[in-house]
MOPAC internal coordinates of N, CA, C and O (Angstrom, degrees):
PM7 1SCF
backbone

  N    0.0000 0     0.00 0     0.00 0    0    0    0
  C    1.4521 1     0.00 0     0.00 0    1    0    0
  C    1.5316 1   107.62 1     0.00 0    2    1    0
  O    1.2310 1   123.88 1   -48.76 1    3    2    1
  N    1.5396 1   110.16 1   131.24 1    3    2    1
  C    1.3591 1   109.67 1   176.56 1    5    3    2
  C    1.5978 1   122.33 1   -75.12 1    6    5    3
  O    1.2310 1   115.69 1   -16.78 1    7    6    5
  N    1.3868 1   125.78 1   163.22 1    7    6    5
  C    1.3524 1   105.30 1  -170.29 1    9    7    6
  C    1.8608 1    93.31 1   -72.25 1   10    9    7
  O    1.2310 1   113.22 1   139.34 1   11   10    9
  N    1.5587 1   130.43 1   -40.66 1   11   10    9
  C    1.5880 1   106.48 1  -158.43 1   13   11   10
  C    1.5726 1    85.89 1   -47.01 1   14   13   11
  O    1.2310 1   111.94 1    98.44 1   15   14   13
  N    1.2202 1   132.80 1   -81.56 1   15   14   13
  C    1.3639 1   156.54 1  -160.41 1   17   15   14
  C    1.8153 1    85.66 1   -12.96 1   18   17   15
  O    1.2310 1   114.40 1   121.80 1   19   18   17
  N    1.2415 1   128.20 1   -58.20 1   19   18   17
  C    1.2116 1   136.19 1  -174.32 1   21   19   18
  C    1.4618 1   106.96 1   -56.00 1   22   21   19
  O    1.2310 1   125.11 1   104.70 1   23   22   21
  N    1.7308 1   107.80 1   -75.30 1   23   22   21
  C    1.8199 1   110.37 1   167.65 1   25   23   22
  C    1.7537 1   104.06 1   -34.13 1   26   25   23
  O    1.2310 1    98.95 1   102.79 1   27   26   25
  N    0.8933 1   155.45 1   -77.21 1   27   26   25
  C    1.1502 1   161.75 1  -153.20 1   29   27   26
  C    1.7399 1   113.92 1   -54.43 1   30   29   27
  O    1.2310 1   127.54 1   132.01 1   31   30   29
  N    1.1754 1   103.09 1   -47.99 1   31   30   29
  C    1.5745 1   117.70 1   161.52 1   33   31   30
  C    1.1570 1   129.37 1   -68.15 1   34   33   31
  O    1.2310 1   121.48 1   158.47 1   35   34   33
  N    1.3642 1   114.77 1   -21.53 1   35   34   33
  C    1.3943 1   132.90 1   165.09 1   37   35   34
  C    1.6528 1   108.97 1   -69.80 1   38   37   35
  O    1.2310 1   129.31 1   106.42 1   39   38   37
  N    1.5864 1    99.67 1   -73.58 1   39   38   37
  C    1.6513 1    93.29 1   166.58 1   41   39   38
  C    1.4292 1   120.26 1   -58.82 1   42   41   39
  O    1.2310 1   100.92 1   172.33 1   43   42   41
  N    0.8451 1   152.29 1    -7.67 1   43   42   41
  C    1.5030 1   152.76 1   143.28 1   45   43   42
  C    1.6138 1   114.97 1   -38.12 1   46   45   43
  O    1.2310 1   128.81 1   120.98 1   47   46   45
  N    1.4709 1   100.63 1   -59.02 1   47   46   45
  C    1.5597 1   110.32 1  -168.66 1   49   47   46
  C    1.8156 1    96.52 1   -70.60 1   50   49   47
  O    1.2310 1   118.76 1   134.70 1   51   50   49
  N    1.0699 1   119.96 1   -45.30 1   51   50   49
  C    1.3889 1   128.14 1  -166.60 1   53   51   50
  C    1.4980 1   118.10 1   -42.88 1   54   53   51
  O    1.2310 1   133.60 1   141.13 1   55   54   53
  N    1.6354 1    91.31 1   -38.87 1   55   54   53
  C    1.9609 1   118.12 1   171.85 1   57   55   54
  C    1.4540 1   117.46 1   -34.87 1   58   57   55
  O    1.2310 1   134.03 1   126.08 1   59   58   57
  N    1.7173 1    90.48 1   -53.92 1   59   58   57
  C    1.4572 1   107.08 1  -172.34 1   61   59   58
  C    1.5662 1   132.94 1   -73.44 1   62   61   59
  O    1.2310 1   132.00 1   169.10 1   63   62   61
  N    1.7414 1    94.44 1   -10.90 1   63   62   61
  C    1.3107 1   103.72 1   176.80 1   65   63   62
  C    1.4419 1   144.64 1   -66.63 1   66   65   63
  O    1.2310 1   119.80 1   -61.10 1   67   66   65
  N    1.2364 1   117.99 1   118.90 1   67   66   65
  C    1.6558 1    95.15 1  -170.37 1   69   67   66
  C    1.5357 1   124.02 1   -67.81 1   70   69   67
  O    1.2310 1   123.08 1   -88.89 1   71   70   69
  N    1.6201 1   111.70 1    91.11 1   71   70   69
  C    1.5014 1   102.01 1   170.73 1   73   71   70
  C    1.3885 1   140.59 1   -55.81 1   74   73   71
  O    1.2310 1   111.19 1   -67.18 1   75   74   73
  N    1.3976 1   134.19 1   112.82 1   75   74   73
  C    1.6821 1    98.70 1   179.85 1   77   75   74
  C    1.6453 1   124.92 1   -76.21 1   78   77   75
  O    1.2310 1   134.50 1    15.40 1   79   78   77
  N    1.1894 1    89.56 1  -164.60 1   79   78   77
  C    1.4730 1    80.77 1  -155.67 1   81   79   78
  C    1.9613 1   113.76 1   -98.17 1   82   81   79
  O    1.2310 1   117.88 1    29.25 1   83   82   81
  N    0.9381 1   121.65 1  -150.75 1   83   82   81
  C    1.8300 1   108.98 1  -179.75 1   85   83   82
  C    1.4034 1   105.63 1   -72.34 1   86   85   83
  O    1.2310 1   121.83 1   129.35 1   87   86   85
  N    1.4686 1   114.10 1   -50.65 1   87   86   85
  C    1.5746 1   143.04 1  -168.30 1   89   87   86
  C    1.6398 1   101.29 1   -55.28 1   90   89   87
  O    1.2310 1   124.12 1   138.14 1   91   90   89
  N    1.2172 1   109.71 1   -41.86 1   91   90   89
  C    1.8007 1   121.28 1  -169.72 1   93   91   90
  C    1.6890 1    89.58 1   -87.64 1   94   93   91
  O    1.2310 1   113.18 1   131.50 1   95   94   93
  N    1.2115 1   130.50 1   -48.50 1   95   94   93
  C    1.4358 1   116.65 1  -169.30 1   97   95   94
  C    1.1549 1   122.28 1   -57.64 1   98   97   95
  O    1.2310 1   130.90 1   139.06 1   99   98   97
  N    1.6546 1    96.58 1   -40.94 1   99   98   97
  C    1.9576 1   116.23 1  -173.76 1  101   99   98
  C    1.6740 1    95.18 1   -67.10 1  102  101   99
  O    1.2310 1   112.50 1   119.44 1  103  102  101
  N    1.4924 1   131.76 1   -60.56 1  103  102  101
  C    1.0367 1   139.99 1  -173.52 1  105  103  102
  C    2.0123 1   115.05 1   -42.08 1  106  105  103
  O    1.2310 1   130.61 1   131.56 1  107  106  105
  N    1.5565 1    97.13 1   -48.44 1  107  106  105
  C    1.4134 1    92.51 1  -173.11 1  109  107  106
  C    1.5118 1   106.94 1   -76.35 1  110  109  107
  O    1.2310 1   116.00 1   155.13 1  111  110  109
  N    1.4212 1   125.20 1   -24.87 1  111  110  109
  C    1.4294 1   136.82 1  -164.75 1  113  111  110
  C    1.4321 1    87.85 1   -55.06 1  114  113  111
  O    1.2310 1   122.56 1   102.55 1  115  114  113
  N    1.6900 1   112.70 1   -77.45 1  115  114  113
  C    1.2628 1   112.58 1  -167.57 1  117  115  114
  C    1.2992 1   123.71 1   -54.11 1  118  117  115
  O    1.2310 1   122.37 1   144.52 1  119  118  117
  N    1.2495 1   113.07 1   -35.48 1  119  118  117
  C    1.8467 1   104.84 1   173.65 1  121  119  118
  C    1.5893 1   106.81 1   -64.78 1  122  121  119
  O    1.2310 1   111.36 1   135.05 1  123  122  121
  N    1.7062 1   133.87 1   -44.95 1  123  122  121
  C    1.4601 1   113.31 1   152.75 1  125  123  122
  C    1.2203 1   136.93 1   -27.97 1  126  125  123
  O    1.2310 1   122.24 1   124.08 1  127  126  125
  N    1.2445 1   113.32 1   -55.92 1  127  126  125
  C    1.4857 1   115.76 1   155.01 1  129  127  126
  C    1.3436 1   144.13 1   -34.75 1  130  129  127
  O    1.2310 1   125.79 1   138.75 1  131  130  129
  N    1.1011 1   106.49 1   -41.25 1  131  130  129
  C    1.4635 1   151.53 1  -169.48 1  133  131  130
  C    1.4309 1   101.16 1   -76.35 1  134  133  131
  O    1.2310 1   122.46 1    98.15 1  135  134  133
  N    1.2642 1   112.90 1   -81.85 1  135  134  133
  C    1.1756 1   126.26 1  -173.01 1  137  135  134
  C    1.9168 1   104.78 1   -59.08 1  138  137  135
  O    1.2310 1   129.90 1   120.17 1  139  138  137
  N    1.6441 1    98.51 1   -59.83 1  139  138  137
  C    1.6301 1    82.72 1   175.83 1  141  139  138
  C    1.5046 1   132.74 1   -53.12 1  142  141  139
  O    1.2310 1   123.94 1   158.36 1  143  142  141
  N    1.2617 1   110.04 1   -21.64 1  143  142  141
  C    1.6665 1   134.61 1   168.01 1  145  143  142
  C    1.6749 1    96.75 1   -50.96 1  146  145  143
  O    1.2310 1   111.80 1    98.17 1  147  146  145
  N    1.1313 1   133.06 1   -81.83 1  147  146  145
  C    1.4180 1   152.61 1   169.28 1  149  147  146
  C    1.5213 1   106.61 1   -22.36 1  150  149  147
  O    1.2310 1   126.06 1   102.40 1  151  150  149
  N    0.9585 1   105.95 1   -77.60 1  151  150  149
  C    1.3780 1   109.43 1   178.17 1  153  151  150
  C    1.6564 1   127.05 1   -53.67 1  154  153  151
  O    1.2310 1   126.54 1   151.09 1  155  154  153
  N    1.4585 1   105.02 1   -28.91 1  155  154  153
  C    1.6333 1   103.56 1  -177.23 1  157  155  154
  C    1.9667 1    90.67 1   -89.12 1  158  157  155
  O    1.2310 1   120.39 1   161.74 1  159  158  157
  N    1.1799 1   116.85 1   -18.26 1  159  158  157
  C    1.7342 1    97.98 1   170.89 1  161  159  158
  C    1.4368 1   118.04 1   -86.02 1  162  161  159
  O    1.2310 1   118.76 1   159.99 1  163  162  161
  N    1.5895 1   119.97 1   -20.01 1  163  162  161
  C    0.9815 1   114.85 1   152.23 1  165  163  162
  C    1.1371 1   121.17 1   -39.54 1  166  165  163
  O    1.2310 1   117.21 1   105.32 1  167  166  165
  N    1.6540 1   122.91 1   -74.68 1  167  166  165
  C    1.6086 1   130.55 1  -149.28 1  169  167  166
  C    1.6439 1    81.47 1   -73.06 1  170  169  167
  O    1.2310 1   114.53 1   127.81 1  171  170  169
  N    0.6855 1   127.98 1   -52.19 1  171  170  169
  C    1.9062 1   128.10 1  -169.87 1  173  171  170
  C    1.6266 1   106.23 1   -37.39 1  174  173  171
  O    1.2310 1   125.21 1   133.37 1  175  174  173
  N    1.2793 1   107.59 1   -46.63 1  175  174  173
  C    1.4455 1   116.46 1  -160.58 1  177  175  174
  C    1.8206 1   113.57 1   -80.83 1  178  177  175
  O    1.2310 1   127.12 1   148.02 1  179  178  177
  N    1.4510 1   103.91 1   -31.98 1  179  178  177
  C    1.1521 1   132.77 1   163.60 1  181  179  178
  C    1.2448 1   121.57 1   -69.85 1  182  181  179
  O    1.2310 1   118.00 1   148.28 1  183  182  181
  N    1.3629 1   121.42 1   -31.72 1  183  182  181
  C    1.6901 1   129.25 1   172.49 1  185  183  182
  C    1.3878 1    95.36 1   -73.55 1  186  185  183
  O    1.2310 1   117.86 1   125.41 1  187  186  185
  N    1.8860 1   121.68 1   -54.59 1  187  186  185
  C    1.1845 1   105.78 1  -177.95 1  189  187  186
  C    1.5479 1   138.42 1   -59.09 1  190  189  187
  O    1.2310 1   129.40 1   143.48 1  191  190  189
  N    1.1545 1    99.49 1   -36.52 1  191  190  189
  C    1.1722 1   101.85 1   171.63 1  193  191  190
  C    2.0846 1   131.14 1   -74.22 1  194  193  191
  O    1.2310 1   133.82 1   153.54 1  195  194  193
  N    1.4971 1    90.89 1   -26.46 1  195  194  193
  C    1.8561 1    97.97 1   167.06 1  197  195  194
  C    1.3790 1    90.36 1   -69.47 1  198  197  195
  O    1.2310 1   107.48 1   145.42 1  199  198  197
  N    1.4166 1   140.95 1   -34.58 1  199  198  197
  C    2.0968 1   112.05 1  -152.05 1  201  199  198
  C    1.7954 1    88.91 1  -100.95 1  202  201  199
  O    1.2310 1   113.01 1   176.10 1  203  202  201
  N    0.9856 1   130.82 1    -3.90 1  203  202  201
  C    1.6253 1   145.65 1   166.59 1  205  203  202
  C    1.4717 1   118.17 1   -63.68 1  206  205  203
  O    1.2310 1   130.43 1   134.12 1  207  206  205
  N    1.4750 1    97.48 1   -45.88 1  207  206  205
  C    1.1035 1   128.44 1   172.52 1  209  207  206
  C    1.5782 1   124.13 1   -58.98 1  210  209  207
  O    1.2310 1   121.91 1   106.98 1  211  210  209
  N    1.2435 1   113.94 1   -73.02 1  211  210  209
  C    1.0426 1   146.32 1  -166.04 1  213  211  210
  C    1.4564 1    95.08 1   -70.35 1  214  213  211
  O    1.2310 1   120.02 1   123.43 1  215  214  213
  N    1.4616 1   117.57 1   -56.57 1  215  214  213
  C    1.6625 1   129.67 1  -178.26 1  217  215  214
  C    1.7920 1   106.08 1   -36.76 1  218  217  215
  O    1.2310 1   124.10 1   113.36 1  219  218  217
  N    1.4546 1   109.73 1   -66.64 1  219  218  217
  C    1.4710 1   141.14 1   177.88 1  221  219  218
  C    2.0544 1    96.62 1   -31.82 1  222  221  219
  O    1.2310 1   135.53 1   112.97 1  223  222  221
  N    1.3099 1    87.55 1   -67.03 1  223  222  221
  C    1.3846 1   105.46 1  -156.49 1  225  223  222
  C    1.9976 1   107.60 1   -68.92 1  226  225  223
  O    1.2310 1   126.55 1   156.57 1  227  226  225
  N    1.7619 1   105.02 1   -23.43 1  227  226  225
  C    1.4476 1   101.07 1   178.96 1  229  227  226
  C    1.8983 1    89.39 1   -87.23 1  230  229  227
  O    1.2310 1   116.62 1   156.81 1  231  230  229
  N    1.0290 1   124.03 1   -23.19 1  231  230  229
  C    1.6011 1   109.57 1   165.44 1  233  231  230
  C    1.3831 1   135.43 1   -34.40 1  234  233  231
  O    1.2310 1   133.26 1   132.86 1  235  234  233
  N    1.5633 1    91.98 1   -47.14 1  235  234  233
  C    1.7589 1   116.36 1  -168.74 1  237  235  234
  C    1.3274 1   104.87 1   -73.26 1  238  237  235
  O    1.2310 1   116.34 1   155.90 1  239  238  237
  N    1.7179 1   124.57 1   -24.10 1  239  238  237
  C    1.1781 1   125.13 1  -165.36 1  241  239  238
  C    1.6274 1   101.51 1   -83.02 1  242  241  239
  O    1.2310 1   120.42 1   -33.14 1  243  242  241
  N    1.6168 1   116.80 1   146.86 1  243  242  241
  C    1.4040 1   110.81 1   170.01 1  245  243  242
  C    1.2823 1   129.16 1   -29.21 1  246  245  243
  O    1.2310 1   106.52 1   -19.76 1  247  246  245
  N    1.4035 1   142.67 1   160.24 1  247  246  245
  C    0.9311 1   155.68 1   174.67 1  249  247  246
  C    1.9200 1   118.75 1  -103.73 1  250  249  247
  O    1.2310 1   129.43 1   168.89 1  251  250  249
  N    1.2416 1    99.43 1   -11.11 1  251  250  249
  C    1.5501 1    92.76 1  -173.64 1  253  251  250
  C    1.5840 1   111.89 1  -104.48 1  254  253  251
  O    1.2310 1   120.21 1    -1.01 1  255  254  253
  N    1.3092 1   117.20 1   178.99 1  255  254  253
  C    1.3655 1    85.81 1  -158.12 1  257  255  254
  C    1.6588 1    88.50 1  -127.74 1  258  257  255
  O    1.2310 1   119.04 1   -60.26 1  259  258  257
  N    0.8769 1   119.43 1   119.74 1  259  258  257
  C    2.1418 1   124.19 1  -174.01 1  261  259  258
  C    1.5226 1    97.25 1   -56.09 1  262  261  259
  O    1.2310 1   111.20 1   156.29 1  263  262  261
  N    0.9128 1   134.17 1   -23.71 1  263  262  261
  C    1.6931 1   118.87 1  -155.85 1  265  263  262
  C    1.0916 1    85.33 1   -93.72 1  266  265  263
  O    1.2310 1   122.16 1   -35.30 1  267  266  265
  N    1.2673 1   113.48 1   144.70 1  267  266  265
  C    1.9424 1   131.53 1   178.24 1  269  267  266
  C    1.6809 1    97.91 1  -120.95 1  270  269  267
  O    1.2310 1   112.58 1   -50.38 1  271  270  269
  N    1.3097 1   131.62 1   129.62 1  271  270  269
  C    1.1979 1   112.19 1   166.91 1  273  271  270
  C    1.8466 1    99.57 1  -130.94 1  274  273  271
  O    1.2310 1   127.27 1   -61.57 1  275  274  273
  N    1.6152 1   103.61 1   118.43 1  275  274  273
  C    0.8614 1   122.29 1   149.24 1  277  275  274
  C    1.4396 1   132.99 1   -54.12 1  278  277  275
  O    1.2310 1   112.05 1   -25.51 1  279  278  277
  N    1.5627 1   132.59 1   154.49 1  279  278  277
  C    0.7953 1   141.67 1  -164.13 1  281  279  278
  C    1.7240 1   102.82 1  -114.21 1  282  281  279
  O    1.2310 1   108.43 1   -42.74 1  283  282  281
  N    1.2082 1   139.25 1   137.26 1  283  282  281
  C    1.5621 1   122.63 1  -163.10 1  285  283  282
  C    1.8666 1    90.71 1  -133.43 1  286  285  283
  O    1.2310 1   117.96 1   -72.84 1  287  286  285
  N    1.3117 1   121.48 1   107.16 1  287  286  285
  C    1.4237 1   131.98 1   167.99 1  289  287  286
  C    1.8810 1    96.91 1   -10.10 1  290  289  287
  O    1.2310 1   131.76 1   -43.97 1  291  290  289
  N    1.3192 1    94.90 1   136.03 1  291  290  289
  C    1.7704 1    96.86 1   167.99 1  293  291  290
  C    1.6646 1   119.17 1   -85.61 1  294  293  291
  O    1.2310 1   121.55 1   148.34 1  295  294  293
  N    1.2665 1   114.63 1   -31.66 1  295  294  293
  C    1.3442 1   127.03 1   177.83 1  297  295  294
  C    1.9152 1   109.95 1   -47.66 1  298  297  295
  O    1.2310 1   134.74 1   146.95 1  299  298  297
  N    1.3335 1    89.09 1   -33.05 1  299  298  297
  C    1.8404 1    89.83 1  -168.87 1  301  299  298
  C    1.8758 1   115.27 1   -82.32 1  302  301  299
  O    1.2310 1   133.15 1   173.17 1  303  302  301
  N    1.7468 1    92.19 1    -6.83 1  303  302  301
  C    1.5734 1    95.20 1   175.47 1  305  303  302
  C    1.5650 1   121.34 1   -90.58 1  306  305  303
  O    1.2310 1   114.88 1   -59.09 1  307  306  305
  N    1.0174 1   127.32 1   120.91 1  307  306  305
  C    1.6392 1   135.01 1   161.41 1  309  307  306
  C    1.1482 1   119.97 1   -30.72 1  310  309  307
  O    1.2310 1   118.20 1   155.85 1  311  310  309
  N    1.4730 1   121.03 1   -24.15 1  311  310  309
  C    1.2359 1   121.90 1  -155.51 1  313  311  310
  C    1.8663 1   105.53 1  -109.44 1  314  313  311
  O    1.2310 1   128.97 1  -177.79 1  315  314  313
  N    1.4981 1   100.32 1     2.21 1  315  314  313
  C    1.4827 1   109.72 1   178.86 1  317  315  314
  C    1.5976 1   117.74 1   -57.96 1  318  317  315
  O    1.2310 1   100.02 1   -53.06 1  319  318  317
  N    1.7308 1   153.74 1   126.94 1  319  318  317
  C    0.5172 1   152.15 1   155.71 1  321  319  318
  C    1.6167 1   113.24 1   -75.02 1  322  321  319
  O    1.2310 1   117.96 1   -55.81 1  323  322  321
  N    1.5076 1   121.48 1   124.19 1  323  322  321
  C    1.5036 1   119.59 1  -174.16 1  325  323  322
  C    1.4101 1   108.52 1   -94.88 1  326  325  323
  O    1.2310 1   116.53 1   -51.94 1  327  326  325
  N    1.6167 1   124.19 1   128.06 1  327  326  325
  C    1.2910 1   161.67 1   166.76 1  329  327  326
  C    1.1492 1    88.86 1   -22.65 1  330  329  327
  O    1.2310 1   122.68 1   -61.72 1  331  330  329
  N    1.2349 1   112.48 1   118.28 1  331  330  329
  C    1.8028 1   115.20 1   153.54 1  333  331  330
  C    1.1998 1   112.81 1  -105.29 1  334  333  331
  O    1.2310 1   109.51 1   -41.75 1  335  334  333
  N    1.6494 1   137.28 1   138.25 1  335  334  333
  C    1.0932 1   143.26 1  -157.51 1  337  335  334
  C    1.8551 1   104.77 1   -98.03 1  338  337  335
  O    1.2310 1   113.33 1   -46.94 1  339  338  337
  N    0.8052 1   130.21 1   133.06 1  339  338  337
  C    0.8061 1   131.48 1  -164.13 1  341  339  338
  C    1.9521 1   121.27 1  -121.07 1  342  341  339
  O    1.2310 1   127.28 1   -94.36 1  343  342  341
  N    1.6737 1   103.59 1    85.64 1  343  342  341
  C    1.6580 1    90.44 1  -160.22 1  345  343  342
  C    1.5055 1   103.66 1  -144.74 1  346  345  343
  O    1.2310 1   121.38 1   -35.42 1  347  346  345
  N    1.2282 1   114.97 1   144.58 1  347  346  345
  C    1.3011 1   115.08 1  -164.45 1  349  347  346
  C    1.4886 1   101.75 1  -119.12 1  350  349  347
  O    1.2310 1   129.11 1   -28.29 1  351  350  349
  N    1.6918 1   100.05 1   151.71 1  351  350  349
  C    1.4927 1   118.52 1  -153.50 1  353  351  350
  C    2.0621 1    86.91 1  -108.49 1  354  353  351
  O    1.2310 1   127.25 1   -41.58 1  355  354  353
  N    1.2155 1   103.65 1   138.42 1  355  354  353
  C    1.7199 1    89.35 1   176.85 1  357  355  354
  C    1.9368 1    95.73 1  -113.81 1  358  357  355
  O    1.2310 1   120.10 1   180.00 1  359  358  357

């Protein structure tokens, strides 16, 4: 099959399609709108209120912190690599 043969079949099928009409386009646009409008204040309102939430509630939890971290002398580890000085004689 050649491609016009193809273009041609294409516009053929296209005939058959049910277009809507201006009234149906304008109509569904705005309820898209609409609806996507709705929905992003939903999730918005719902985000605000879970990190509101959550904020409040990491408040209530202690403030101090259990882990102590000591500092352990380096000299006493095996695993110390010793400083080589590095200096040039001219």
């Amino acid at each position: 099959m050649s491609f016009i043969q193809y273009l041609k079949d294409t516009r053929g099928e296209l005939h058959h399609v049910a277009w809507p009409t201006q009234v149906q386009t304008i109509v569904y646009t705005i309820l898209v709108v609409l609806v996507s409008i709705f929905v992003a204040l939903y999730l918005g309102l719902f985000d605000f209120h879970f990190t509101t939430g959550l904020a409040r509630f990491l408040n209530v939890l202690p403030q101090e912190n259990p882990i102590t971290i000591t500092q352990q002398p380096i000299s006493d580890s095996p695993f110390v690599v010793e400083q080589v000085s590095t200096t040039t004689t001219q």
